[in-house]
N, CA and C atoms of all chains as a GROMACS GRO file, in nm:
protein
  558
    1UNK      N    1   0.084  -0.119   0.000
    1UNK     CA    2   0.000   0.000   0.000
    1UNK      C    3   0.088   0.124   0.000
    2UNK      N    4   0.012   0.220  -0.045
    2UNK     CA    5   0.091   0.344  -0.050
    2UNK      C    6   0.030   0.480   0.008
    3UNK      N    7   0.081   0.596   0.040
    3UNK     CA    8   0.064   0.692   0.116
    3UNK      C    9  -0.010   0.791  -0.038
    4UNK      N   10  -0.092   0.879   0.018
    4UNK     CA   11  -0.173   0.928  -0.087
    4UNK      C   12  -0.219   1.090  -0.012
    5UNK      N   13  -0.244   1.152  -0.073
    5UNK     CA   14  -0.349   1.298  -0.018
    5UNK      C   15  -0.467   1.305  -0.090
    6UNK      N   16  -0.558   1.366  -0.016
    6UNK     CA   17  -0.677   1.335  -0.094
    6UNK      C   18  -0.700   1.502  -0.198
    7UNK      N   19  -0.704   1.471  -0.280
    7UNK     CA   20  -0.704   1.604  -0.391
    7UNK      C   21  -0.879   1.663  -0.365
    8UNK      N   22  -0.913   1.524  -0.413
    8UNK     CA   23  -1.104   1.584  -0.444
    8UNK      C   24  -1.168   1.509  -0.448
    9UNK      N   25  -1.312   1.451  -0.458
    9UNK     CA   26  -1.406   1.430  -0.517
    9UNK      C   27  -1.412   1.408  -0.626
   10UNK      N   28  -1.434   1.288  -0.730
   10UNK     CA   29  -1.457   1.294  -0.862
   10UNK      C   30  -1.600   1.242  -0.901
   11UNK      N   31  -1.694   1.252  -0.966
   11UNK     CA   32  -1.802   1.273  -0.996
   11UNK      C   33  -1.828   1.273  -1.153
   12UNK      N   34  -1.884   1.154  -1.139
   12UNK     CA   35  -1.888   1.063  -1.306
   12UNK      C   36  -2.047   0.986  -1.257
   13UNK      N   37  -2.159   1.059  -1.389
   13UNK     CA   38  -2.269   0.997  -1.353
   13UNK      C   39  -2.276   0.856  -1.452
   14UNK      N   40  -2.191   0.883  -1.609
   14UNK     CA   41  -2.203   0.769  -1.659
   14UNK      C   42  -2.084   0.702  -1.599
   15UNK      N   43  -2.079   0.541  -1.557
   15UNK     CA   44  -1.966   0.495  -1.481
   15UNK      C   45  -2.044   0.349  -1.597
   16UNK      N   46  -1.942   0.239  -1.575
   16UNK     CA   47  -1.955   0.126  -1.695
   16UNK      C   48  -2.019   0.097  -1.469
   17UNK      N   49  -2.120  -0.012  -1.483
   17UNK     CA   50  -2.197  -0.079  -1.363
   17UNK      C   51  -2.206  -0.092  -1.272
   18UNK      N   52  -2.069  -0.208  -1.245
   18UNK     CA   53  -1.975  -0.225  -1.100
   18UNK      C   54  -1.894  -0.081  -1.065
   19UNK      N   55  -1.910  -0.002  -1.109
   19UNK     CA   56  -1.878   0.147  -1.058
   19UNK      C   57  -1.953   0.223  -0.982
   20UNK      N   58  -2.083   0.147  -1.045
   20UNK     CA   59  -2.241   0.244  -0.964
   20UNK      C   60  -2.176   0.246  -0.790
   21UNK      N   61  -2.254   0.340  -0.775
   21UNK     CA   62  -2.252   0.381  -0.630
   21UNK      C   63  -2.068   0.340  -0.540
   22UNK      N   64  -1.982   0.373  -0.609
   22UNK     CA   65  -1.935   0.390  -0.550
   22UNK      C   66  -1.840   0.510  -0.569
   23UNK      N   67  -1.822   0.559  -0.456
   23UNK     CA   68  -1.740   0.727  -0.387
   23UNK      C   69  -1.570   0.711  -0.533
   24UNK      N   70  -1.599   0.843  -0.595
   24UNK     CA   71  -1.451   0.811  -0.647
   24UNK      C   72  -1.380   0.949  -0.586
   25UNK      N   73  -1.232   0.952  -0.534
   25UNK     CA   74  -1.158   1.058  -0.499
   25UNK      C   75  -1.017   1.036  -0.583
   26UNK      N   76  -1.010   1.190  -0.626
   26UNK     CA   77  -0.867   1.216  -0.736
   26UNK      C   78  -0.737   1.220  -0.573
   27UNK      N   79  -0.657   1.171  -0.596
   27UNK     CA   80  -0.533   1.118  -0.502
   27UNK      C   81  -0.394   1.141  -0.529
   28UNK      N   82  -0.288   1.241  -0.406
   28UNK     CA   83  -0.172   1.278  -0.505
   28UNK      C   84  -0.091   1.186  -0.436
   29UNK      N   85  -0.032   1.056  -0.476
   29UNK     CA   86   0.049   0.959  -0.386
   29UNK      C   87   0.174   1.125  -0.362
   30UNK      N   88   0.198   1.044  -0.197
   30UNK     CA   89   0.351   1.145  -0.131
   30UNK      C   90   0.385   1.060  -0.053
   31UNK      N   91   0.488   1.143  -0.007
   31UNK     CA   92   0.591   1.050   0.071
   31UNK      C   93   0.563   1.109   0.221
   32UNK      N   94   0.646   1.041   0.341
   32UNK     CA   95   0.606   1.060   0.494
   32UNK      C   96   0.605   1.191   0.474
   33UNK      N   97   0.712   1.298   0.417
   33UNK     CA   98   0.727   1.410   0.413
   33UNK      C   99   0.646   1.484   0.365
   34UNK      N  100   0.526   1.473   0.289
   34UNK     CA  101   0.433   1.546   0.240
   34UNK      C  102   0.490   1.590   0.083
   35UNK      N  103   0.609   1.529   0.025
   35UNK     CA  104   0.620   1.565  -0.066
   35UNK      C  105   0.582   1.469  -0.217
   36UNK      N  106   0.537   1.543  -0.275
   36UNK     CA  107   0.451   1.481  -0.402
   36UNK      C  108   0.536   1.366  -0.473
   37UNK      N  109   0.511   1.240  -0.512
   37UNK     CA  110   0.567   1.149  -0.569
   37UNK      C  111   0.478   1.142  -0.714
   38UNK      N  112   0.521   1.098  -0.801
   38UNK     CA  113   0.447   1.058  -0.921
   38UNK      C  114   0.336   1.146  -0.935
   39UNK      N  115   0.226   1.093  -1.016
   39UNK     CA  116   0.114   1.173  -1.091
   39UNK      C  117  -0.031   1.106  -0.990
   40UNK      N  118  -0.139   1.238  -0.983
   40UNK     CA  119  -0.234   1.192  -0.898
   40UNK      C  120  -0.308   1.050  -0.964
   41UNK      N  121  -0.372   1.000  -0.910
   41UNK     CA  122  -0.469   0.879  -0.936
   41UNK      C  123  -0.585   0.844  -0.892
   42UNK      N  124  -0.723   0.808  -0.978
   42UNK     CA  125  -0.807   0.791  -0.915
   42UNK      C  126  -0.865   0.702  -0.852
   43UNK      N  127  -0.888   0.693  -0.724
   43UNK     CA  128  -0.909   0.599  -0.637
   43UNK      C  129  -1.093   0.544  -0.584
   44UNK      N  130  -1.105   0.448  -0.548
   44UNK     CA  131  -1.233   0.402  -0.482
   44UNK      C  132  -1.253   0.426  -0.316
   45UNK      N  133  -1.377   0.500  -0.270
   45UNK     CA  134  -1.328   0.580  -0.113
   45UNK      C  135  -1.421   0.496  -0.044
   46UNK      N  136  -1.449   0.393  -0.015
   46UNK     CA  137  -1.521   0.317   0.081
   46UNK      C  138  -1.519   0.373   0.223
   47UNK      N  139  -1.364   0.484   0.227
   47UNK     CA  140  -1.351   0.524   0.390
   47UNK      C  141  -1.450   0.635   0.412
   48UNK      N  142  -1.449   0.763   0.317
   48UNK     CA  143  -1.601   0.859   0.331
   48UNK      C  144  -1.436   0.915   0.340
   49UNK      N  145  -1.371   1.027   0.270
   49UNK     CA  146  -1.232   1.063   0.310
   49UNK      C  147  -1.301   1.262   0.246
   50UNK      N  148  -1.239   1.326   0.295
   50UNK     CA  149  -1.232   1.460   0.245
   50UNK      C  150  -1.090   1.512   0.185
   51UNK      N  151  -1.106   1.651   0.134
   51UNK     CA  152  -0.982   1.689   0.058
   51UNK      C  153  -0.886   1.694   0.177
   52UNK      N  154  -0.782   1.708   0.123
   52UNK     CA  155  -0.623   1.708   0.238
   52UNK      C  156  -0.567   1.621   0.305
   53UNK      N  157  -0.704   1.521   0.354
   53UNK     CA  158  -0.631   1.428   0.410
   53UNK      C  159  -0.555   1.340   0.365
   54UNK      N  160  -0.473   1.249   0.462
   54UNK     CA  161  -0.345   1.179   0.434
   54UNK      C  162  -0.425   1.013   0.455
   55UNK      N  163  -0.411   0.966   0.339
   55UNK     CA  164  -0.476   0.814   0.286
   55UNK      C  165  -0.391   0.726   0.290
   56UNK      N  166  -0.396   0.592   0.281
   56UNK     CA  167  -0.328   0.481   0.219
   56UNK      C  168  -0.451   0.400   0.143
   57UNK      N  169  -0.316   0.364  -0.024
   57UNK     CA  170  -0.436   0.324  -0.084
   57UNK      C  171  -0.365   0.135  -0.130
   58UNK      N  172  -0.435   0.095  -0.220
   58UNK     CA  173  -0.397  -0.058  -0.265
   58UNK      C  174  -0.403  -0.015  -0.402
   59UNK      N  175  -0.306  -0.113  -0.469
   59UNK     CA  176  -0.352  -0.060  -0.625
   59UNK      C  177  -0.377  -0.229  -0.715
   60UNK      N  178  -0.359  -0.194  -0.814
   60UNK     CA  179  -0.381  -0.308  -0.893
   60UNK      C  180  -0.500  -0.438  -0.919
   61UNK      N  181  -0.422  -0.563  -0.923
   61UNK     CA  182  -0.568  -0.686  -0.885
   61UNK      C  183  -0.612  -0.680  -0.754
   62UNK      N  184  -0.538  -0.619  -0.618
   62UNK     CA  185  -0.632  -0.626  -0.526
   62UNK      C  186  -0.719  -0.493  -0.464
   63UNK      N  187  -0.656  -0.430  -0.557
   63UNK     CA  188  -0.750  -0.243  -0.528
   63UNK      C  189  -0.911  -0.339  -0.459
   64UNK      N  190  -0.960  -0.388  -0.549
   64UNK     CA  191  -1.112  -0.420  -0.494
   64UNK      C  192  -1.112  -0.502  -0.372
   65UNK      N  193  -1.039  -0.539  -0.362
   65UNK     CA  194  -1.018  -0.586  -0.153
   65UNK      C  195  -1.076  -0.476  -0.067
   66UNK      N  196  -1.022  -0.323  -0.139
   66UNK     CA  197  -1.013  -0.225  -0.020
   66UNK      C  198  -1.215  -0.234  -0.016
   67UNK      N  199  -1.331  -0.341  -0.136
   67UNK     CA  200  -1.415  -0.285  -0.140
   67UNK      C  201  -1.559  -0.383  -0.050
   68UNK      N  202  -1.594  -0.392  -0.001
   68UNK     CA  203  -1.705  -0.509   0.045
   68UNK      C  204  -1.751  -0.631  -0.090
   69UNK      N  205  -1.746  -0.553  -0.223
   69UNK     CA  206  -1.778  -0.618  -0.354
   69UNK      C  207  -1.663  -0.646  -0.426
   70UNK      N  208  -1.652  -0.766  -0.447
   70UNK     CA  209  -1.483  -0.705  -0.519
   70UNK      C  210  -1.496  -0.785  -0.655
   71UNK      N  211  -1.603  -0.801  -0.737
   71UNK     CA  212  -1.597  -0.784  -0.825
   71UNK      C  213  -1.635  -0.637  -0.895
   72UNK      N  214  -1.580  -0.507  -0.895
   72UNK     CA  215  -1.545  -0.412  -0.922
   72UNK      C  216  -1.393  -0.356  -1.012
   73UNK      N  217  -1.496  -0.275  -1.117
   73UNK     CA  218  -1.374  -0.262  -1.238
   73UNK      C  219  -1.244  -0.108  -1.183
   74UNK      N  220  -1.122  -0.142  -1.071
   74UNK     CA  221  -1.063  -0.065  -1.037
   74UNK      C  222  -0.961  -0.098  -1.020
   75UNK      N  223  -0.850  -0.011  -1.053
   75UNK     CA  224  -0.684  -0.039  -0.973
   75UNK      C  225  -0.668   0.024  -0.880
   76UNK      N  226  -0.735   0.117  -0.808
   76UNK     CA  227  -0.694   0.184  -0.714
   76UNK      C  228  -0.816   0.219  -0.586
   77UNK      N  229  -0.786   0.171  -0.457
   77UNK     CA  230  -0.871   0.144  -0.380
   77UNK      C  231  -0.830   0.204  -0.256
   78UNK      N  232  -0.885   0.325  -0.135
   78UNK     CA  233  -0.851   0.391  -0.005
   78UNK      C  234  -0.871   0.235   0.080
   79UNK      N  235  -0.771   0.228   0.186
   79UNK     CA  236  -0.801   0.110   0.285
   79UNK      C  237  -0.798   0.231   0.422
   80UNK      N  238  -0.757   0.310   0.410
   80UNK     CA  239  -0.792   0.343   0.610
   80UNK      C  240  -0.709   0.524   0.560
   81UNK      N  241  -0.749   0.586   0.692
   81UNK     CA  242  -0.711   0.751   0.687
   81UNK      C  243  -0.570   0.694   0.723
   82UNK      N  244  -0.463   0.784   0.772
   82UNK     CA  245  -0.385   0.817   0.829
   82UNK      C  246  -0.385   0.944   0.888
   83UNK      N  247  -0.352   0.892   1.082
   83UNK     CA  248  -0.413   0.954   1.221
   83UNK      C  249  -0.292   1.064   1.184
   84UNK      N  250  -0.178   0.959   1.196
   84UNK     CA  251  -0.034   1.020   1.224
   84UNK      C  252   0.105   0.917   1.179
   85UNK      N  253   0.218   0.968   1.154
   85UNK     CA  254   0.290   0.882   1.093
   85UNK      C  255   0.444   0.908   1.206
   86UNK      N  256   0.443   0.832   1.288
   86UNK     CA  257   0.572   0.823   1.415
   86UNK      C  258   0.676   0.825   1.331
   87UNK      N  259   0.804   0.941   1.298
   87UNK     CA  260   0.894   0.928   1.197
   87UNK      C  261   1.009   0.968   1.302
   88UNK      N  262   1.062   0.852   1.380
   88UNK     CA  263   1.184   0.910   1.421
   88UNK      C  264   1.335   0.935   1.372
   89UNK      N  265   1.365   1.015   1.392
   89UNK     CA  266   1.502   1.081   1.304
   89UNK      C  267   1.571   0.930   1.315
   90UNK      N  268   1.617   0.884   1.177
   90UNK     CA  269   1.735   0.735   1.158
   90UNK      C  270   1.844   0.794   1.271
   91UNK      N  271   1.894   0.720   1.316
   91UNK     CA  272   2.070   0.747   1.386
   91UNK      C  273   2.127   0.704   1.285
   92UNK      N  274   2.246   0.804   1.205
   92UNK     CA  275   2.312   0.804   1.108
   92UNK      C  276   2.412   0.680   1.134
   93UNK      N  277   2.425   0.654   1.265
   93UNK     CA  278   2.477   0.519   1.302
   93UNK      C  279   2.451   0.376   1.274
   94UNK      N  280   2.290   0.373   1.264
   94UNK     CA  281   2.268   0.267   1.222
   94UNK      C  282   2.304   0.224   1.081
   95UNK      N  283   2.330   0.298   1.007
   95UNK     CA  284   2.366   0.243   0.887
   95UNK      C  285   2.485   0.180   0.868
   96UNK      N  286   2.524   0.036   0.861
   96UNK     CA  287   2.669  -0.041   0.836
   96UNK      C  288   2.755   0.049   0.751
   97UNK      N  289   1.087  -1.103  -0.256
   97UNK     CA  290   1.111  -1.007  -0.146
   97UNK      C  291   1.212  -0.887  -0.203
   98UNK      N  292   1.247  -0.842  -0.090
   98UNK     CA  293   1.377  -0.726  -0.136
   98UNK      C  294   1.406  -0.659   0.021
   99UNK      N  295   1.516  -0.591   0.025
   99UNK     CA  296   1.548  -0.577   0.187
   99UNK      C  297   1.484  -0.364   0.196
  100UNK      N  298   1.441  -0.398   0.300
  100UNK     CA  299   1.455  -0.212   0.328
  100UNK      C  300   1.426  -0.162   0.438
  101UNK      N  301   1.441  -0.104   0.501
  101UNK     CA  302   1.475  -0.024   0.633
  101UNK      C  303   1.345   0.065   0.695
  102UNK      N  304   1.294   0.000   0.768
  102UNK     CA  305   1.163   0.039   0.866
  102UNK      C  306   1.206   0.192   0.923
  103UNK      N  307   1.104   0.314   0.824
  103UNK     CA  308   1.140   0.420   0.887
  103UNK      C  309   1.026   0.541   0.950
  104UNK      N  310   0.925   0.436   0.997
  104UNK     CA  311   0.793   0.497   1.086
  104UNK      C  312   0.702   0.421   1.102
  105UNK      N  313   0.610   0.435   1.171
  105UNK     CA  314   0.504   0.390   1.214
  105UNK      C  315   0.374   0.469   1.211
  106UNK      N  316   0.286   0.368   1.122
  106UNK     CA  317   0.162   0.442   1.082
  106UNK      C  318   0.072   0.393   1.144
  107UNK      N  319   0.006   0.518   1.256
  107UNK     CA  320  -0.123   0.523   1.324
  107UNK      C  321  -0.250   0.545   1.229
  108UNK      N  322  -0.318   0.438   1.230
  108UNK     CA  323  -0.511   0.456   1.188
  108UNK      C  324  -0.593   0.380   1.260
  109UNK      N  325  -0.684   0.448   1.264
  109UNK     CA  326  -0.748   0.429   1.344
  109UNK      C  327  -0.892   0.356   1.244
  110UNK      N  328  -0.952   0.428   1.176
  110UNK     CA  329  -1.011   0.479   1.014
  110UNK      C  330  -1.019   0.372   0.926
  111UNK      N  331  -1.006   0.250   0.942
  111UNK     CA  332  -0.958   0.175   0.813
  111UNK      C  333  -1.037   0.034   0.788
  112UNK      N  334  -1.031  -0.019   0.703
  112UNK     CA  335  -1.099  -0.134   0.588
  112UNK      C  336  -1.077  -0.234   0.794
  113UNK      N  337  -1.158  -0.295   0.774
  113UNK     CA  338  -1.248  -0.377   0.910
  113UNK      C  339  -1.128  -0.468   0.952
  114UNK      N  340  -1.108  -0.568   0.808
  114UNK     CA  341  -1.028  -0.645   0.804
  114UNK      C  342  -0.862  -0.631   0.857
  115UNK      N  343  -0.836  -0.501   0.876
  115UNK     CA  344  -0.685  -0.472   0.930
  115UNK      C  345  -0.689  -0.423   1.040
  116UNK      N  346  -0.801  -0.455   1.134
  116UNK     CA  347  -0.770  -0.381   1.297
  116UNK      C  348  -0.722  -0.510   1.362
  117UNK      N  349  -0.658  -0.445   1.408
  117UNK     CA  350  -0.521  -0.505   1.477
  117UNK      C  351  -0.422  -0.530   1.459
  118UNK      N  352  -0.384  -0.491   1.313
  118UNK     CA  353  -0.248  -0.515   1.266
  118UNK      C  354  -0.186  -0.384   1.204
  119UNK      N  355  -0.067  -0.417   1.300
  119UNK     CA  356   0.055  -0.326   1.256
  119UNK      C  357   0.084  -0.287   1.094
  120UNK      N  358   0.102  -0.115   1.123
  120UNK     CA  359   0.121  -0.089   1.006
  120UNK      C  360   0.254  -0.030   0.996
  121UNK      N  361   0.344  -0.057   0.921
  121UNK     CA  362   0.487   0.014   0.935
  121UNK      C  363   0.514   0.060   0.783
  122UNK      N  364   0.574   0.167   0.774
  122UNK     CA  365   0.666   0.220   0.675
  122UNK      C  366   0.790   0.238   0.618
  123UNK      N  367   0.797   0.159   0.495
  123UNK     CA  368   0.927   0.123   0.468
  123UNK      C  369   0.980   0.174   0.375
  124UNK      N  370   1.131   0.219   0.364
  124UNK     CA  371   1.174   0.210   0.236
  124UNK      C  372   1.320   0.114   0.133
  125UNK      N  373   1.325   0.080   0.049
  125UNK     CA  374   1.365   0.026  -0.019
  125UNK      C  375   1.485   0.034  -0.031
  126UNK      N  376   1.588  -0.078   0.039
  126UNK     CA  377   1.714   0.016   0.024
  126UNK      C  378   1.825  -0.012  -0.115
  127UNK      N  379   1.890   0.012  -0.153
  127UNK     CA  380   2.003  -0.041  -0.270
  127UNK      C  381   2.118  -0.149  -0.196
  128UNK      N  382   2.233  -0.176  -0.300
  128UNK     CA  383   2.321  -0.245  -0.239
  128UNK      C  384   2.439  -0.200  -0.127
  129UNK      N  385   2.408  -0.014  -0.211
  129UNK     CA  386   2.521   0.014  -0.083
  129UNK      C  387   2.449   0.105   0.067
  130UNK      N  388   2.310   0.003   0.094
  130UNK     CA  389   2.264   0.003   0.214
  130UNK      C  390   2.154   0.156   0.246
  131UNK      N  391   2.178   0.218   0.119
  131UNK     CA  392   2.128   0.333   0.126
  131UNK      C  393   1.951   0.336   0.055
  132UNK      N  394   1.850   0.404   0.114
  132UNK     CA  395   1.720   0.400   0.017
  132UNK      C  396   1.734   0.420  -0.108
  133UNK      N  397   1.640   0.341  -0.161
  133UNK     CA  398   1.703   0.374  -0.309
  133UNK      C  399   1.588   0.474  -0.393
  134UNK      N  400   1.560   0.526  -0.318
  134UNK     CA  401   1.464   0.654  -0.440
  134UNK      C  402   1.339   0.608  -0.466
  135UNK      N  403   1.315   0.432  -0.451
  135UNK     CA  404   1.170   0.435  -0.489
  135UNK      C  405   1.074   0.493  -0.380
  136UNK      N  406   0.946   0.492  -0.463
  136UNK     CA  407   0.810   0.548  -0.320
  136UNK      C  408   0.790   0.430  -0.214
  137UNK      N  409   0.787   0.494  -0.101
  137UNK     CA  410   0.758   0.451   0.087
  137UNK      C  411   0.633   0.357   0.060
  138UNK      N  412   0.694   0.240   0.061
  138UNK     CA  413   0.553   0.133   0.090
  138UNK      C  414   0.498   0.144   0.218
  139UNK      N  415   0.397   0.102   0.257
  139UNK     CA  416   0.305   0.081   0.372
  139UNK      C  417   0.287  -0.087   0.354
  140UNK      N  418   0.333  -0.146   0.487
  140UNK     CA  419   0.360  -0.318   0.529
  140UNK      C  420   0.282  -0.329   0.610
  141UNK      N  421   0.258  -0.424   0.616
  141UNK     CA  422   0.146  -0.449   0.732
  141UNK      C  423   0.329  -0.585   0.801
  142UNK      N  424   0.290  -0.558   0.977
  142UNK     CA  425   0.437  -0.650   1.018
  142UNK      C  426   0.328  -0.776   1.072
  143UNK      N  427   0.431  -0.896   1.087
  143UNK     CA  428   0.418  -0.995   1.082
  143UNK      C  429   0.536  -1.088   1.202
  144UNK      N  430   0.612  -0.944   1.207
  144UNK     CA  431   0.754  -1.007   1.313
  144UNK      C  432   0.760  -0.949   1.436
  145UNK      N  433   0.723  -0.867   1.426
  145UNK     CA  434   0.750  -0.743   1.522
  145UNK      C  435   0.856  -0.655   1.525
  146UNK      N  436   0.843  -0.617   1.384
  146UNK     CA  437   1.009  -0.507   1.374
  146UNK      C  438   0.960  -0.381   1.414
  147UNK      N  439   1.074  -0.278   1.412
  147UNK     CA  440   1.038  -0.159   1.467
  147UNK      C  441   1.138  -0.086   1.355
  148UNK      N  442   1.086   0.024   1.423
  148UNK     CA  443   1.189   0.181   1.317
  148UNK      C  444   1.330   0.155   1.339
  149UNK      N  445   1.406   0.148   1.240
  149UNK     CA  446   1.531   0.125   1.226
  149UNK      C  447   1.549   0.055   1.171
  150UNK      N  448   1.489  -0.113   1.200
  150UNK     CA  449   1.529  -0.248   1.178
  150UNK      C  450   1.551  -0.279   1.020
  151UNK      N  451   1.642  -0.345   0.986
  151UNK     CA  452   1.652  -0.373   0.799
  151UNK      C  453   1.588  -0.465   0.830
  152UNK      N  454   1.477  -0.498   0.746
  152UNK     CA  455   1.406  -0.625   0.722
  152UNK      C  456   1.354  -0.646   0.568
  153UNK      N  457   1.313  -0.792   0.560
  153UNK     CA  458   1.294  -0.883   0.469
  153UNK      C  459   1.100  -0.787   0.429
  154UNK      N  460   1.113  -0.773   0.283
  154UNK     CA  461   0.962  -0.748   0.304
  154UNK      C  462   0.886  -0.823   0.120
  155UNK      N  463   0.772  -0.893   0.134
  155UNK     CA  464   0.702  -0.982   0.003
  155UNK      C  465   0.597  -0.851  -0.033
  156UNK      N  466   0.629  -0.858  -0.095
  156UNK     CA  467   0.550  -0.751  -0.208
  156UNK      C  468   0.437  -0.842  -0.306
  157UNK      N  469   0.406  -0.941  -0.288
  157UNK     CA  470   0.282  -0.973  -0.345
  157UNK      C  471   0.135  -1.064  -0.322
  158UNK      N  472   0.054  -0.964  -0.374
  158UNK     CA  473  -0.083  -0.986  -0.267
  158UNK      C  474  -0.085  -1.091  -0.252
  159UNK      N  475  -0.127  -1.179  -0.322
  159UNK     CA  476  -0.166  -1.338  -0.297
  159UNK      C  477  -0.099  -1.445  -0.192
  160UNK      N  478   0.057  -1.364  -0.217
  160UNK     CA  479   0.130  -1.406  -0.095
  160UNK      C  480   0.148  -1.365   0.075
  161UNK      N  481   0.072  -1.245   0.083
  161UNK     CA  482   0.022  -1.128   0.175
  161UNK      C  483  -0.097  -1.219   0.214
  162UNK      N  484  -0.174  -1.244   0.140
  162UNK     CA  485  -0.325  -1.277   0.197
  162UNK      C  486  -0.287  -1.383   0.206
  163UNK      N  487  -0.224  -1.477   0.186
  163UNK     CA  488  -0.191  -1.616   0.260
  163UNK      C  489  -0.142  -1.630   0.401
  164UNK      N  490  -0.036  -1.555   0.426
  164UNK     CA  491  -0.002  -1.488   0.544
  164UNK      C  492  -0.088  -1.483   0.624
  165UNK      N  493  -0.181  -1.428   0.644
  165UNK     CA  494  -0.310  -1.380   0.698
  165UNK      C  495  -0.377  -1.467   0.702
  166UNK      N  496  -0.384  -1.603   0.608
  166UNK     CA  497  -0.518  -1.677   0.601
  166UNK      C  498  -0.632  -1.609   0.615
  167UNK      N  499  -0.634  -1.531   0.491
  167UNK     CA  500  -0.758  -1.424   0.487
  167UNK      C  501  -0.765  -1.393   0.359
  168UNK      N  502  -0.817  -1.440   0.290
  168UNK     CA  503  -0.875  -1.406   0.102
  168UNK      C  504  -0.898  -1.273   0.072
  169UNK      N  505  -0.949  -1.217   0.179
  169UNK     CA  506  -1.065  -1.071   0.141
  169UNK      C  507  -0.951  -0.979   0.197
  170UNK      N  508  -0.832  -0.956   0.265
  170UNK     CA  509  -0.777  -0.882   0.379
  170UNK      C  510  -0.716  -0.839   0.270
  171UNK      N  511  -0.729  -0.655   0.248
  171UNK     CA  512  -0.669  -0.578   0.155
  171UNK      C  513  -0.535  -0.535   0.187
  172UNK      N  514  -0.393  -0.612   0.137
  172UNK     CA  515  -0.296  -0.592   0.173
  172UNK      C  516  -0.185  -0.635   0.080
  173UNK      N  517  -0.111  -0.570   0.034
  173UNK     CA  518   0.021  -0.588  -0.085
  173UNK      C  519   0.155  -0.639  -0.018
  174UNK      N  520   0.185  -0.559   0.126
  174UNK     CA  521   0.360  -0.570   0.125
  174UNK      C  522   0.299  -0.628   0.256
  175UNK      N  523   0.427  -0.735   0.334
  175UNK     CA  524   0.433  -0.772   0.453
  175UNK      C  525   0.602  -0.800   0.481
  176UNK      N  526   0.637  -0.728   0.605
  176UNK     CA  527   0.733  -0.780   0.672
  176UNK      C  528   0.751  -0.909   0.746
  177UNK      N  529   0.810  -0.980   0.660
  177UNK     CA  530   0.828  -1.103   0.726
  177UNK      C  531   0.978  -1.154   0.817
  178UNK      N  532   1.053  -1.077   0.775
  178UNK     CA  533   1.193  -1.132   0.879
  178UNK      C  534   1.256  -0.958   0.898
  179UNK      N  535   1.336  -0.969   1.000
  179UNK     CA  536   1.449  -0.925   1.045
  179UNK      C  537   1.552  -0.936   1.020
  180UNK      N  538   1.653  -0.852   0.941
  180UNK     CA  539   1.766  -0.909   0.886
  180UNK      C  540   1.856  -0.852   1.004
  181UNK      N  541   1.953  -0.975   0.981
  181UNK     CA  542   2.058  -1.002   1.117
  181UNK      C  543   2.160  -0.886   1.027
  182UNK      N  544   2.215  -0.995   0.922
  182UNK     CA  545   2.335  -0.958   0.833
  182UNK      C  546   2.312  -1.024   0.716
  183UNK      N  547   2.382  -0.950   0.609
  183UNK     CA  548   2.393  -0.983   0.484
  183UNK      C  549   2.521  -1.005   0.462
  184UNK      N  550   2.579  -1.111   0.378
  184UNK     CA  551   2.729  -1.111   0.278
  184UNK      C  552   2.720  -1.102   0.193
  185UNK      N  553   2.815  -1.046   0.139
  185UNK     CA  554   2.826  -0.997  -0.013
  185UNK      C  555   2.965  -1.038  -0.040
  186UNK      N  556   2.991  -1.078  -0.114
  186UNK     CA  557   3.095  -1.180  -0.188
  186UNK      C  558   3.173  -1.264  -0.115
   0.00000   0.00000   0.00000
């Protein structure tokens, strides 16, 4: 899974079926640091998520895990918010 | 698998049913000369009990994740499975 921000809301009334009713949010994957990795992506929000917040998502054949239905046409699926991320400074020591 | 270096711990509270109670840690990917190597910070669910710092062993694929678990439905890609002691190289 990967670390994500939530951009927006996306809002598509024609969707192909297994899409019906479910929440889509545009997603900018980042890193612990808040800084932007790659290009945003659109994701499936089973969590109910708003803009800004800090996501983790699933991608690929098991995106539809993150969904109660998982026969659903998606690569990219929210599994839980993120509260807070404990980042203690490495000791430059530990590295051999 | 591939080796990389546990560098936080992710609190949720918020999340898919199937993952309460399990540890979520943040990893990154390291190269040969021990250093991260630039790819993006996976999110592991642990399986050992490693902590921040620790180099560990981590499987990057679902099917092998949800076996782990003995859980079909449990939405999860990477798992830490060992603790690396030491590595040799040549």
């Amino acid at each position: 899974m990967f670390l994500a921000k939530i951009i927006g809301r996306v809002v598509a009334t024609v969707k192909q079926d297994t899409l019906s009713n479910q929440p889509l949010q545009w997603i900018q994957p980042v890193d612990a640091t808040g800084r932007e990795r790659g290009q945003p992506v659109v994701a499936v929000d089973p969590i109910g998520l708003g803009p800004g917040e800090l996501c983790y998502y699933i991608t690929a054949r098991e995106a539809s895990l993150a969904l109660a239905e998982t026969f659903v046409a998606v690569d990219a699926g929210i599994v839980g918010k993120v509260d807070r991320i404990d980042l203690p400074e490495l000791d430059p020591e530990l590295e051999p | 698998m591939y080796i990389a270096r546990v560098v936080g711990d992710v609190v949720s509270t918020h999340k898919n049913d199937r993952l309460d109670g399990k540890k979520l840690l943040l990893v990154r990917r390291l190269g040969l000369d021990n250093q991260p190597d630039g790819s993006v910070e996976v999110i592991a669910l642990d399986v050992v009990d490693a902590g921040v710092g620790d180099r560990v062993l981590v499987v990057q694929e679902g099917s092998s994740a949800r076996k782990i678990f003995n859980d079909n439905r449990i939405p999860v890609q990477a798992v830490v499975v060992g603790v690396i002691d030491s590595v040799n190289i040549g």
